[in-house]
N, CA, C and O atoms as CSV, one atom per row, in Angstrom:
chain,resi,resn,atom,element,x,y,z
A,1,UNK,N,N,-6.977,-51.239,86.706
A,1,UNK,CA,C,-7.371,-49.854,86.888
A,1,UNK,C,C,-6.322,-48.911,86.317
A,1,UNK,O,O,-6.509,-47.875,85.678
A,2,UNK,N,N,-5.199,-49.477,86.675
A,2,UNK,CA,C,-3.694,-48.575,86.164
A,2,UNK,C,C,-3.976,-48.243,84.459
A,2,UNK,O,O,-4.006,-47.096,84.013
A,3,UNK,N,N,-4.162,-49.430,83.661
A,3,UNK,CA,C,-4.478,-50.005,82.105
A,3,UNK,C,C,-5.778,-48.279,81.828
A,3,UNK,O,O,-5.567,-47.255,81.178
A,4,UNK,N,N,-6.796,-48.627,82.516
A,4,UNK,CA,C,-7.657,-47.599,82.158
A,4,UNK,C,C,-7.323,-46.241,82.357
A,4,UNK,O,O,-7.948,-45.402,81.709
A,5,UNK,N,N,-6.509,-45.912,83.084
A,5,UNK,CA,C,-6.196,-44.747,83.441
A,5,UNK,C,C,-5.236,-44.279,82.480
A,5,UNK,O,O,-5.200,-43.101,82.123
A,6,UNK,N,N,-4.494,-45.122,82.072
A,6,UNK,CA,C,-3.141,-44.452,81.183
A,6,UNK,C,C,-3.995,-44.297,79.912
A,6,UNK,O,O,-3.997,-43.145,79.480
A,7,UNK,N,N,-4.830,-45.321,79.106
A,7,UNK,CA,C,-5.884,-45.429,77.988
A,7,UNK,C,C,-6.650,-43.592,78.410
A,7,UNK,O,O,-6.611,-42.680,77.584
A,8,UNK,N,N,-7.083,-43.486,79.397
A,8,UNK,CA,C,-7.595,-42.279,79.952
A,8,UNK,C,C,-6.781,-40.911,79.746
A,8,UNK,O,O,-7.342,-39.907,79.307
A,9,UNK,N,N,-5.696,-40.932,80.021
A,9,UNK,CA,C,-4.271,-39.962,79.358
A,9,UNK,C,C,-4.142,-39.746,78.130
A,9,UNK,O,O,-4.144,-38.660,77.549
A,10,UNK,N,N,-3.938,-41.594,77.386
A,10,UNK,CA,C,-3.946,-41.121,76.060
A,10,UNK,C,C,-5.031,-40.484,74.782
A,10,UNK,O,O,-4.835,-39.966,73.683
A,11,UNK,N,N,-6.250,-40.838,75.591
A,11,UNK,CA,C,-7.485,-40.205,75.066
A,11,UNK,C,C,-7.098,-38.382,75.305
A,11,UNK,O,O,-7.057,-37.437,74.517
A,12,UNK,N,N,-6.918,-38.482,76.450
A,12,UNK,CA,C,-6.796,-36.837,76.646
A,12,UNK,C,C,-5.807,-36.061,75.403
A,12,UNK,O,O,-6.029,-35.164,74.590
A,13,UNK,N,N,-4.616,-36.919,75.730
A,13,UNK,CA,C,-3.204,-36.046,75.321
A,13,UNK,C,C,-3.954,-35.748,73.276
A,13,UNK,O,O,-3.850,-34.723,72.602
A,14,UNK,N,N,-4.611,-37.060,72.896
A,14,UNK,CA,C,-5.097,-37.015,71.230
A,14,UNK,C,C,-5.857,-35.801,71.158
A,14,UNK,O,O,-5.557,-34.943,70.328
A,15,UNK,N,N,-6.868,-35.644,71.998
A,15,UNK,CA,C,-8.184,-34.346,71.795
A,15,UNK,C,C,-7.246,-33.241,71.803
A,15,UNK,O,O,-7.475,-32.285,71.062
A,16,UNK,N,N,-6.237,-33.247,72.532
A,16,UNK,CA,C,-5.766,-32.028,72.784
A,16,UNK,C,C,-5.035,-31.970,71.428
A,16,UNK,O,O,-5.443,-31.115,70.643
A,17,UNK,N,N,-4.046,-32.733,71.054
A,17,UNK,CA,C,-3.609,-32.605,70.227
A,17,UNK,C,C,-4.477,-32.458,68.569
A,17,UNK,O,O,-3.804,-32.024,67.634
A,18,UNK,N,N,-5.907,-32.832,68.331
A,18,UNK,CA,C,-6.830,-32.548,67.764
A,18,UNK,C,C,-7.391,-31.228,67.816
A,18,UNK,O,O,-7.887,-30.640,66.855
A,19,UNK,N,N,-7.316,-30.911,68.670
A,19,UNK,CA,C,-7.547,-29.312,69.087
A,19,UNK,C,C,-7.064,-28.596,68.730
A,19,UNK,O,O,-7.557,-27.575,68.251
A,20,UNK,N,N,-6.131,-28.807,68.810
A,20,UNK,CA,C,-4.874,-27.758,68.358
A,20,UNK,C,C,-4.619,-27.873,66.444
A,20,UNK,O,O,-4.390,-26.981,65.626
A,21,UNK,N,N,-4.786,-29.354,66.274
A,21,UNK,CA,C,-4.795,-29.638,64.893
A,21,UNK,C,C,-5.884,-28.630,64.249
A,21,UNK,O,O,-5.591,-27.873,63.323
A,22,UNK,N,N,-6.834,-28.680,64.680
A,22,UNK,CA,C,-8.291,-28.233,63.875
A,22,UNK,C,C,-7.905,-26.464,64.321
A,22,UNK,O,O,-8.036,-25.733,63.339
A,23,UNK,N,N,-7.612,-25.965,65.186
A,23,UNK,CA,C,-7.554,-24.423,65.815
A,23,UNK,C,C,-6.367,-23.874,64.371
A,23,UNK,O,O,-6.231,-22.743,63.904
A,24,UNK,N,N,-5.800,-24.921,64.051
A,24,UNK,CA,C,-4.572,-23.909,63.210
A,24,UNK,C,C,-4.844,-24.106,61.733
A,24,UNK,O,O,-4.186,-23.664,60.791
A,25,UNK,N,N,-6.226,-25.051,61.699
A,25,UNK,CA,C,-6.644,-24.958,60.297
A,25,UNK,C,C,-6.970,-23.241,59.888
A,25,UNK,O,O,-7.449,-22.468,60.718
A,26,UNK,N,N,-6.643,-22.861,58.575
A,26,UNK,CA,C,-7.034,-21.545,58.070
A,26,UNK,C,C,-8.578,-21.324,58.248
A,26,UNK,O,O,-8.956,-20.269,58.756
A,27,UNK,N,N,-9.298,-22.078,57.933
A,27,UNK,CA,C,-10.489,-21.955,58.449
A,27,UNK,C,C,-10.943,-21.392,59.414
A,27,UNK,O,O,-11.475,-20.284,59.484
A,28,UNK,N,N,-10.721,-22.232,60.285
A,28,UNK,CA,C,-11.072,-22.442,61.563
A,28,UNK,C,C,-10.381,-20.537,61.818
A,28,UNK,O,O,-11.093,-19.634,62.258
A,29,UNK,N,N,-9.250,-20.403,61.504
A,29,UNK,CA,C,-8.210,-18.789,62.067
A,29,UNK,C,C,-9.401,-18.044,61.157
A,29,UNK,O,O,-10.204,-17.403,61.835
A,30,UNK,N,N,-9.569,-18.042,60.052
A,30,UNK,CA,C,-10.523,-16.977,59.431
A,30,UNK,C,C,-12.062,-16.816,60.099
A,30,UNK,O,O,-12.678,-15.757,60.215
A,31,UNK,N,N,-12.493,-18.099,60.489
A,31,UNK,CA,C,-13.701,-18.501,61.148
A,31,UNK,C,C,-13.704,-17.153,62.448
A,31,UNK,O,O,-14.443,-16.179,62.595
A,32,UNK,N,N,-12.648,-17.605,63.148
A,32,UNK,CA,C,-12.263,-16.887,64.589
A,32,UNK,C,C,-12.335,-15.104,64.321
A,32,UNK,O,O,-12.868,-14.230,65.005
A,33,UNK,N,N,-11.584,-15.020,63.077
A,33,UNK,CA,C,-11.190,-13.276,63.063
A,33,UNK,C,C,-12.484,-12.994,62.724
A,33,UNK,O,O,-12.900,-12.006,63.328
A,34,UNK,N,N,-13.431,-13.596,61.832
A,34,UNK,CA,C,-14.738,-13.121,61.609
A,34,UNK,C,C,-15.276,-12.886,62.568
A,34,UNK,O,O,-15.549,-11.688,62.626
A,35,UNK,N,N,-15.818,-13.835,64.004
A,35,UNK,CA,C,-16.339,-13.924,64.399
A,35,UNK,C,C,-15.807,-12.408,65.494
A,35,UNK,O,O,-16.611,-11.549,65.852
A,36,UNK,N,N,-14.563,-12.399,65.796
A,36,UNK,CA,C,-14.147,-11.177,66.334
A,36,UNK,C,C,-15.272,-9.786,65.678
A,36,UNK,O,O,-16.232,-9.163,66.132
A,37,UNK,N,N,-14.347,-9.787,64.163
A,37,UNK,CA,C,-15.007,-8.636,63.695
A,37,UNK,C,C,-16.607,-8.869,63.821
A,37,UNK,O,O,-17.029,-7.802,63.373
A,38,UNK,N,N,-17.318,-9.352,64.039
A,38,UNK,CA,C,-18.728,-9.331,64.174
A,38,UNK,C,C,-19.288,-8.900,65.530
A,38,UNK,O,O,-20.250,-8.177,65.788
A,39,UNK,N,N,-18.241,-9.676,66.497
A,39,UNK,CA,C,-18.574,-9.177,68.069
A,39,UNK,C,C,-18.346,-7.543,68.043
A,39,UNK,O,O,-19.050,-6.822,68.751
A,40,UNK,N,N,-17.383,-7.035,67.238
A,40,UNK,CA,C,-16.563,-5.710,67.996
A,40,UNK,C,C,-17.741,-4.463,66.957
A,40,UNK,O,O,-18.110,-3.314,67.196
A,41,UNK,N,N,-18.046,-5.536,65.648
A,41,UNK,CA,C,-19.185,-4.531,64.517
A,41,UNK,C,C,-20.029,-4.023,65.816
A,41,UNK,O,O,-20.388,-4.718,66.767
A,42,UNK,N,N,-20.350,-2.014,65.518
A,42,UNK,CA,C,-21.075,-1.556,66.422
A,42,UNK,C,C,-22.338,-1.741,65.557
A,42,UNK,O,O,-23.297,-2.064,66.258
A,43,UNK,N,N,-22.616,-1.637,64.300
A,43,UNK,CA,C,-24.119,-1.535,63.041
A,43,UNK,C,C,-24.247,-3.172,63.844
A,43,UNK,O,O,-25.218,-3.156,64.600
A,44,UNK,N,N,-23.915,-3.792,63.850
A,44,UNK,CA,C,-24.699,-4.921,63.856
A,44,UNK,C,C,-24.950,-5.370,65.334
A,44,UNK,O,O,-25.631,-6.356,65.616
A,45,UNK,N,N,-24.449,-4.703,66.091
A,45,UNK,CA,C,-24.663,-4.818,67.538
A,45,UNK,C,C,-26.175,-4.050,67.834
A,45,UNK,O,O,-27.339,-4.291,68.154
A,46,UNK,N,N,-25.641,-3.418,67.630
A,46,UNK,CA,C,-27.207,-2.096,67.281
A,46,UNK,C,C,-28.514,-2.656,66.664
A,46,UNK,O,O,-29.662,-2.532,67.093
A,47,UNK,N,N,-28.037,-3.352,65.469
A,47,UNK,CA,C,-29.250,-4.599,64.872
A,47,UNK,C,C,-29.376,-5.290,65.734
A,47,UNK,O,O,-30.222,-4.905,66.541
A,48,UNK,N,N,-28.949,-6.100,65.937
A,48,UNK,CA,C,-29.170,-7.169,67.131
A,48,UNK,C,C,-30.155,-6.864,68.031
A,48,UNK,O,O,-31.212,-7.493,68.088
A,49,UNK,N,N,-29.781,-5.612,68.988
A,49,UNK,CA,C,-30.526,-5.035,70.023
A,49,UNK,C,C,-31.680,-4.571,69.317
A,49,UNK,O,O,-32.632,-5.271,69.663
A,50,UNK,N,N,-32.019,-3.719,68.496
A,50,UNK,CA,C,-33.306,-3.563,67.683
A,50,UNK,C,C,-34.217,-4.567,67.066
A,50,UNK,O,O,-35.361,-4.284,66.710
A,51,UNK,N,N,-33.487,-6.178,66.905
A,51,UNK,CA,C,-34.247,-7.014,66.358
A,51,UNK,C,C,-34.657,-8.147,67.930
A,51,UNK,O,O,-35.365,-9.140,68.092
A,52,UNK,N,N,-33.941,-7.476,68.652
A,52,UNK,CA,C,-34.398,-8.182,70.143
A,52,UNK,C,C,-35.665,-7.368,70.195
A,52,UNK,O,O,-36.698,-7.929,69.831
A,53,UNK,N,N,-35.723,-5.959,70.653
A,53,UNK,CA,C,-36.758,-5.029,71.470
A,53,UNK,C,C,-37.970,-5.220,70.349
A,53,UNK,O,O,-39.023,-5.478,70.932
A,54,UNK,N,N,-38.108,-5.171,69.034
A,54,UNK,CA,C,-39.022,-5.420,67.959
A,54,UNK,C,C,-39.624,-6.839,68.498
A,54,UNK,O,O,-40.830,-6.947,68.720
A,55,UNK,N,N,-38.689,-7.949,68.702
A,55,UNK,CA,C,-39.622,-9.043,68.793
A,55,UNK,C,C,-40.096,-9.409,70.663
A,55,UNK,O,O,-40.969,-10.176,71.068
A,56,UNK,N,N,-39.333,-8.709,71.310
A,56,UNK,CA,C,-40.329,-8.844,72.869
A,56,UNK,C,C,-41.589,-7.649,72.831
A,56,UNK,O,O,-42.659,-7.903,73.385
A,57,UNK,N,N,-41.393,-6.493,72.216
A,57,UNK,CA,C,-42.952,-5.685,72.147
A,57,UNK,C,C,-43.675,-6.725,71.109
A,57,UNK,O,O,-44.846,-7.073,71.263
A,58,UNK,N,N,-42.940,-7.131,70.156
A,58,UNK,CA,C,-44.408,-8.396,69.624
A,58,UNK,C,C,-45.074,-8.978,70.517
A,58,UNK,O,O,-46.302,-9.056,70.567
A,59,UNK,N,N,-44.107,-9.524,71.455
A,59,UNK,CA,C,-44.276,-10.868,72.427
A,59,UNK,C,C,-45.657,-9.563,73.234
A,59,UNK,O,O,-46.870,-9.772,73.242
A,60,UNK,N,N,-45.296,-8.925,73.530
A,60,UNK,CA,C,-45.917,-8.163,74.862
A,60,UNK,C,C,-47.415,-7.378,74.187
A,60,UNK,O,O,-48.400,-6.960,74.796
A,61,UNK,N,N,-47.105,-7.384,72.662
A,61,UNK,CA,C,-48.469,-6.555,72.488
A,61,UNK,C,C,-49.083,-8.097,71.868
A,61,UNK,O,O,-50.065,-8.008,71.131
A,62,UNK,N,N,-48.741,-8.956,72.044
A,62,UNK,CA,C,-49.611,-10.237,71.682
A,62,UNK,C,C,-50.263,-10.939,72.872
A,62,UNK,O,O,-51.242,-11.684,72.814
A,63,UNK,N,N,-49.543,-10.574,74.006
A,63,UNK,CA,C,-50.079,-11.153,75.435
A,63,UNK,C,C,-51.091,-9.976,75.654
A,63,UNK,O,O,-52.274,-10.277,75.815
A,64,UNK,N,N,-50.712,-8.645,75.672
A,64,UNK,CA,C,-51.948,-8.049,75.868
A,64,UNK,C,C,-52.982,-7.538,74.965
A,64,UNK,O,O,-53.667,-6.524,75.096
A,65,UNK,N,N,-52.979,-8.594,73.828
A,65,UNK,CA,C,-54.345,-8.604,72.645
A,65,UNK,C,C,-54.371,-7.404,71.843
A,65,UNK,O,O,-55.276,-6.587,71.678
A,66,UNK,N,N,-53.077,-7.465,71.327
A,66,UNK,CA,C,-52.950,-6.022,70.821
A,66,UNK,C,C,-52.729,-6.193,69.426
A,66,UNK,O,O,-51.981,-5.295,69.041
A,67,UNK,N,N,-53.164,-7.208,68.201
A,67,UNK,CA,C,-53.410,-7.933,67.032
A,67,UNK,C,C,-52.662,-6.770,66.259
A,67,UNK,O,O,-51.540,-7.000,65.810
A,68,UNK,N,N,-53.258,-5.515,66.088
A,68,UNK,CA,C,-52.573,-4.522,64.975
A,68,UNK,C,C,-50.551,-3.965,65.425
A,68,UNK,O,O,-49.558,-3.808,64.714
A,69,UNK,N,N,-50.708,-3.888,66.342
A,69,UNK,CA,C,-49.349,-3.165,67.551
A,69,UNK,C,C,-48.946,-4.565,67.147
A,69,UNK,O,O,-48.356,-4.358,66.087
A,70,UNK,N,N,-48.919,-5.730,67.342
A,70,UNK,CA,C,-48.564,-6.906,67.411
A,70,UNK,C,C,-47.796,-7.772,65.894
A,70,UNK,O,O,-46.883,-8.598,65.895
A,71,UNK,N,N,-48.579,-7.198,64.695
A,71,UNK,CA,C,-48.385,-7.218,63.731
A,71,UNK,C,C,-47.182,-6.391,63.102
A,71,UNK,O,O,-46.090,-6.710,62.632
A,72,UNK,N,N,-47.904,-5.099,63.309
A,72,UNK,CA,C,-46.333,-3.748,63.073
A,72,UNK,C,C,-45.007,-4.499,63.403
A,72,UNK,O,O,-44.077,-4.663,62.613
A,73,UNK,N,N,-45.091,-5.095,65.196
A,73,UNK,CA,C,-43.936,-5.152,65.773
A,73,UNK,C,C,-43.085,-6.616,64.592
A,73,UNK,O,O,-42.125,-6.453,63.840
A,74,UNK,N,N,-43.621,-7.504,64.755
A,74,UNK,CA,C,-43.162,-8.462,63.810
A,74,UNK,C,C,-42.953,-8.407,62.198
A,74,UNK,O,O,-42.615,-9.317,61.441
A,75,UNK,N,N,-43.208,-7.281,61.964
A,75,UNK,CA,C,-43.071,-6.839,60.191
A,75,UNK,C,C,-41.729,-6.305,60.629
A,75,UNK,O,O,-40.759,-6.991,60.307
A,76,UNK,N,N,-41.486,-5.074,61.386
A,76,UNK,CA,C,-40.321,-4.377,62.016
A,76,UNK,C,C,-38.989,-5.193,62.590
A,76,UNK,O,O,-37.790,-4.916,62.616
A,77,UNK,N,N,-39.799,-6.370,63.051
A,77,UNK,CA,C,-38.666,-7.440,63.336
A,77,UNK,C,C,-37.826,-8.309,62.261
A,77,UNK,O,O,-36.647,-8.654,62.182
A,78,UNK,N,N,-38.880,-8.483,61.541
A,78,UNK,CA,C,-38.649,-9.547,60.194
A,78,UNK,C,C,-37.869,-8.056,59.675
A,78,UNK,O,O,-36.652,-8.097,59.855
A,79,UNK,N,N,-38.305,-6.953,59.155
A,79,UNK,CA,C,-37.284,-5.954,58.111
A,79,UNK,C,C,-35.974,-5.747,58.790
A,79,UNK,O,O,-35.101,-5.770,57.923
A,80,UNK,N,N,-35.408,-5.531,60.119
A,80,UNK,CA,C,-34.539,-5.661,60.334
A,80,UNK,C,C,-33.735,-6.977,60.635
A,80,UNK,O,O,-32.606,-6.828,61.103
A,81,UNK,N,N,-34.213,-8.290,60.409
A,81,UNK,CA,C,-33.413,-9.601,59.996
A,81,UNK,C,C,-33.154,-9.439,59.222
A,81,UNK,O,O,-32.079,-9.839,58.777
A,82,UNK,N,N,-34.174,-8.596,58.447
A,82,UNK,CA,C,-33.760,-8.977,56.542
A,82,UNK,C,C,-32.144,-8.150,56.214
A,82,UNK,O,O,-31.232,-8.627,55.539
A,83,UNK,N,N,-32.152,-6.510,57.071
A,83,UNK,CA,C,-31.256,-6.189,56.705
A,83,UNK,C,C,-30.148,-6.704,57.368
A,83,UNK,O,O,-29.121,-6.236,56.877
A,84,UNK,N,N,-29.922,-7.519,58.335
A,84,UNK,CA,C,-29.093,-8.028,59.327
A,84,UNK,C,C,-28.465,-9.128,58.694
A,84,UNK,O,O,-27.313,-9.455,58.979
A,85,UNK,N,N,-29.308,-9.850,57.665
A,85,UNK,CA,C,-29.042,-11.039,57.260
A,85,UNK,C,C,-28.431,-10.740,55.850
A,85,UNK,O,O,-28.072,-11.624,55.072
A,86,UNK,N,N,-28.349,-9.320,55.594
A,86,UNK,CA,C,-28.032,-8.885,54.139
A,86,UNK,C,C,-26.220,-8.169,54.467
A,86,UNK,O,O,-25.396,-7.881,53.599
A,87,UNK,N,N,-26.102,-8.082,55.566
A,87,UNK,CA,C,-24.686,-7.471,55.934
A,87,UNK,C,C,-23.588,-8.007,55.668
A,87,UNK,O,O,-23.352,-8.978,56.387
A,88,UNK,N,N,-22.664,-7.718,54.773
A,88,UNK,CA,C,-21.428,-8.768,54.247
A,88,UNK,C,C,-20.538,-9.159,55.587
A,88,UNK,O,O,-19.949,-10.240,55.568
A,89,UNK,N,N,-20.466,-8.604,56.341
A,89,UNK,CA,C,-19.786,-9.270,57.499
A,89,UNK,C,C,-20.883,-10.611,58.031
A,89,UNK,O,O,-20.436,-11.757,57.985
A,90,UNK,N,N,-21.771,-10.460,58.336
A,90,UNK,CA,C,-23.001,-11.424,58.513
A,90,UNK,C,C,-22.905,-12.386,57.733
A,90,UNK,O,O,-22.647,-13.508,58.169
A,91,UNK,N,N,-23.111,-12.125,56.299
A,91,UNK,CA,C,-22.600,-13.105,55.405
A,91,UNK,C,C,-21.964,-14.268,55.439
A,91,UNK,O,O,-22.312,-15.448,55.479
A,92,UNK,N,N,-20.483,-13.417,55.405
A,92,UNK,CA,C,-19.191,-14.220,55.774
A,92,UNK,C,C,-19.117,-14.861,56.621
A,92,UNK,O,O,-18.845,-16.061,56.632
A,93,UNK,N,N,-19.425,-13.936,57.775
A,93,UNK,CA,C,-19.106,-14.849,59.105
A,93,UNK,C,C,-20.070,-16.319,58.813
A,93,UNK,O,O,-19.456,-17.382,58.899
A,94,UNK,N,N,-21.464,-16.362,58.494
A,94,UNK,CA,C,-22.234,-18.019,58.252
A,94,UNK,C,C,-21.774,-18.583,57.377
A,94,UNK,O,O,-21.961,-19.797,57.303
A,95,UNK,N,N,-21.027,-17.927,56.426
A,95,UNK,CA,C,-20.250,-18.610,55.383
A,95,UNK,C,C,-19.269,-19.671,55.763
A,95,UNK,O,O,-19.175,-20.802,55.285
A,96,UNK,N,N,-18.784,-19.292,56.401
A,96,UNK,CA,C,-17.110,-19.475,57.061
A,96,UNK,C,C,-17.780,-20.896,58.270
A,96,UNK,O,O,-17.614,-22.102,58.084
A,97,UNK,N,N,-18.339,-20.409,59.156
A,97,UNK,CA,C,-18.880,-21.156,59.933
A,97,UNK,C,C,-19.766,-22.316,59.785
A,97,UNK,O,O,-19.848,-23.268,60.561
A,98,UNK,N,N,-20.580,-22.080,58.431
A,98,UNK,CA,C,-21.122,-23.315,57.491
A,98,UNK,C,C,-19.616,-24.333,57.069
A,98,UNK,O,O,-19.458,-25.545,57.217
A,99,UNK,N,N,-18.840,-23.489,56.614
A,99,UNK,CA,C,-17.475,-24.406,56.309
A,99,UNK,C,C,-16.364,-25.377,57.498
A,99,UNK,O,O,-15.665,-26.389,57.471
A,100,UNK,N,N,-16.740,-24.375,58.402
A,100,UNK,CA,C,-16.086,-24.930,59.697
A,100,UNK,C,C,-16.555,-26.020,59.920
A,100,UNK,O,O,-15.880,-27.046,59.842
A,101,UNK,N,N,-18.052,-25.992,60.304
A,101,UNK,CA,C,-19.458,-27.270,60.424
A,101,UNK,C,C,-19.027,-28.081,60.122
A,101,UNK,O,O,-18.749,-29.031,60.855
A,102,UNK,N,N,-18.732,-27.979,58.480
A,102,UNK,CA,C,-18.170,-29.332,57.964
A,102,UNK,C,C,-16.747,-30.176,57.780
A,102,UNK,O,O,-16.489,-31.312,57.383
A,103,UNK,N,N,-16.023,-29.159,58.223
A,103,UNK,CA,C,-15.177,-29.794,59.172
A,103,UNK,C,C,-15.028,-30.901,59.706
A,103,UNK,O,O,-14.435,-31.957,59.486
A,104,UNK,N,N,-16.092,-30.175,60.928
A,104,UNK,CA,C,-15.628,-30.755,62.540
A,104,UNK,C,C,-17.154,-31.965,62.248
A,104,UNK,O,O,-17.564,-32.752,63.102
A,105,UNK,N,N,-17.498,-31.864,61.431
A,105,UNK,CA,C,-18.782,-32.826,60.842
A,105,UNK,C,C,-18.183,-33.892,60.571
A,105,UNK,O,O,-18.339,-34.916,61.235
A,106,UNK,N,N,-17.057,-33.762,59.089
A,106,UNK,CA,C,-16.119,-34.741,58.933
A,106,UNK,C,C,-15.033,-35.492,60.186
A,106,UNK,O,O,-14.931,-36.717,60.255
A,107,UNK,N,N,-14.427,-34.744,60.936
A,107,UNK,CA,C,-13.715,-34.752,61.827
A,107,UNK,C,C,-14.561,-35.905,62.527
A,107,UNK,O,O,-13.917,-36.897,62.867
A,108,UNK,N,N,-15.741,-35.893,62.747
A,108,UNK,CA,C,-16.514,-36.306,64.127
A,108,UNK,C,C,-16.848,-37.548,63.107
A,108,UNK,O,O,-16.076,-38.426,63.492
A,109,UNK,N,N,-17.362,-37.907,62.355
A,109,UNK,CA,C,-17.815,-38.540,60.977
A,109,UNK,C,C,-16.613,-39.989,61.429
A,109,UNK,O,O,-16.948,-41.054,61.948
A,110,UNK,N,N,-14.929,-39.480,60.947
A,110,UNK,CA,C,-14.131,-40.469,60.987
A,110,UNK,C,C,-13.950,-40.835,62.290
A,110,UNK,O,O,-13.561,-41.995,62.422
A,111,UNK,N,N,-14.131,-40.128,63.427
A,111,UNK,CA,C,-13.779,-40.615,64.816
A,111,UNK,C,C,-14.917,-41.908,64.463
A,111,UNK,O,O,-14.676,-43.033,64.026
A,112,UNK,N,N,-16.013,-41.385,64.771
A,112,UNK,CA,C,-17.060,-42.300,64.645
A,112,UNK,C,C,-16.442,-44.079,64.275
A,112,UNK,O,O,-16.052,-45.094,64.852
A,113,UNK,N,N,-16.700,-43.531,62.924
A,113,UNK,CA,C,-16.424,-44.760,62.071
A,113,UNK,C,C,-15.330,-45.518,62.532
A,113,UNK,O,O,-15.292,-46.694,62.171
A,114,UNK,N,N,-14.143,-44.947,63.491
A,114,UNK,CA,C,-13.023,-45.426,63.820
A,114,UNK,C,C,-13.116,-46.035,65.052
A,114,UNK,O,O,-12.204,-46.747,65.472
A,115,UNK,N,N,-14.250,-45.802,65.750
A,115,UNK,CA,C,-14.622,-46.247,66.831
A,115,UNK,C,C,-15.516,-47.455,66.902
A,115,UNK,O,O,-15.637,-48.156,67.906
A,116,UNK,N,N,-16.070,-47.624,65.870
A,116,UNK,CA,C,-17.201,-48.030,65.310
A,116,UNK,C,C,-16.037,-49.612,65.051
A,116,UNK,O,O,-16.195,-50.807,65.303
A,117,UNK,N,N,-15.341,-49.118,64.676
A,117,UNK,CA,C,-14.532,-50.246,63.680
A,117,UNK,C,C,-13.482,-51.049,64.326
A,117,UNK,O,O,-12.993,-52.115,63.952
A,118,UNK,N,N,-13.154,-50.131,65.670
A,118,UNK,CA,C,-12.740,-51.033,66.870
A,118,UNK,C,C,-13.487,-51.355,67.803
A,118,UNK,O,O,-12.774,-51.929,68.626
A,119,UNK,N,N,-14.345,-51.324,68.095
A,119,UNK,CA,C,-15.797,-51.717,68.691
A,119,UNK,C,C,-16.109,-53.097,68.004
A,119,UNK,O,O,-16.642,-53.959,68.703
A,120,UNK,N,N,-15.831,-53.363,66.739
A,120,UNK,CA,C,-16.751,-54.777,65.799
A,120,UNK,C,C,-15.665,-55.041,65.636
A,120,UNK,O,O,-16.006,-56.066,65.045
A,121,UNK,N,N,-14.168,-55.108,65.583
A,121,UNK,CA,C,-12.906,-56.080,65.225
A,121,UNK,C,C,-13.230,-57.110,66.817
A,121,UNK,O,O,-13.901,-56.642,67.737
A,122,UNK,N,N,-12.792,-58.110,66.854
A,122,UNK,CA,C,-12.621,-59.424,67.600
A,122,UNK,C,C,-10.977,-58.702,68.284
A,122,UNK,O,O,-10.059,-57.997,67.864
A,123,UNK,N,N,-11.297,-59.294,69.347
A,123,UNK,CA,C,-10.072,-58.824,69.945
A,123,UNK,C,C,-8.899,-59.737,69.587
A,123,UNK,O,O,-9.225,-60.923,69.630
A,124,UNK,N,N,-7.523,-59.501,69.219
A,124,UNK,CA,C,-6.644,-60.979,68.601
A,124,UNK,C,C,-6.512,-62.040,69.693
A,124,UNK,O,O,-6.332,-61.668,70.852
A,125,UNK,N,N,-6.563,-62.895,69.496
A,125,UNK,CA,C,-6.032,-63.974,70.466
A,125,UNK,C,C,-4.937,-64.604,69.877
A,125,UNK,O,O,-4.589,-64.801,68.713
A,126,UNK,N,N,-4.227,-65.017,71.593
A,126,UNK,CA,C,-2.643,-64.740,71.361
A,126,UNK,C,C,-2.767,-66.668,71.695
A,126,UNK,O,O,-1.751,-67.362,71.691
């Protein structure tokens, strides 16, 4: 039980230290400040909330059979994605975060395989 527990530590002490590895990649720091500047952007906060209220009056003039009101609302929804999705901060920030992905894609990729590969070795006999 002692054996599993310390194996249990050293699993911990690696992630952490992986954590910290991957947090101080430039990426990952540019990833972060984007994502700041996107939270603190007031234009795109404002989008956000306008491309919410556009698509629950869809939702609401479609429950109460409202086909034309229902239509408007989802044209109005879709034109403000479009401009939401056209915003260079918006941009960047999926840019950056597409790059991160692949990363922690790769990252997760070699754990795998490394696990994978002590999992199918024969244990030595002594």
């Amino acid at each position: 039980m002692t054996n599993f527990l310390e194996q249990e530590q050293v699993v911990k002490q690696a992630v952490q230290q992986l954590s910290r590895l991957l947090s101080d990649l430039p990426q990952v720091q540019e990833f972060q400040q984007l994502a700041e500047k996107v939270a603190a952007n007031q234009k795109i906060a404002q989008l956000e909330e306008a491309i919410k209220q556009a698509q629950k009056d869809a939702v609401q003039y479609q429950h109460y059979q409202k086909p034309e009101a229902h239509a408007q609302a989802l044209a109005k929804a879709d034109e403000l994605t479009a401009q939401y999705n056209q915003l260079p901060l918006v941009v960047a920030y999926r840019e950056k975060m597409l790059e991160v992905n692949d990363i922690l894609q790769y990252v997760t990729d070699r754990i795998q395989r490394g696990v994978e590969d002590l999992t199918q070795t024969p244990p030595p006999t002594n």
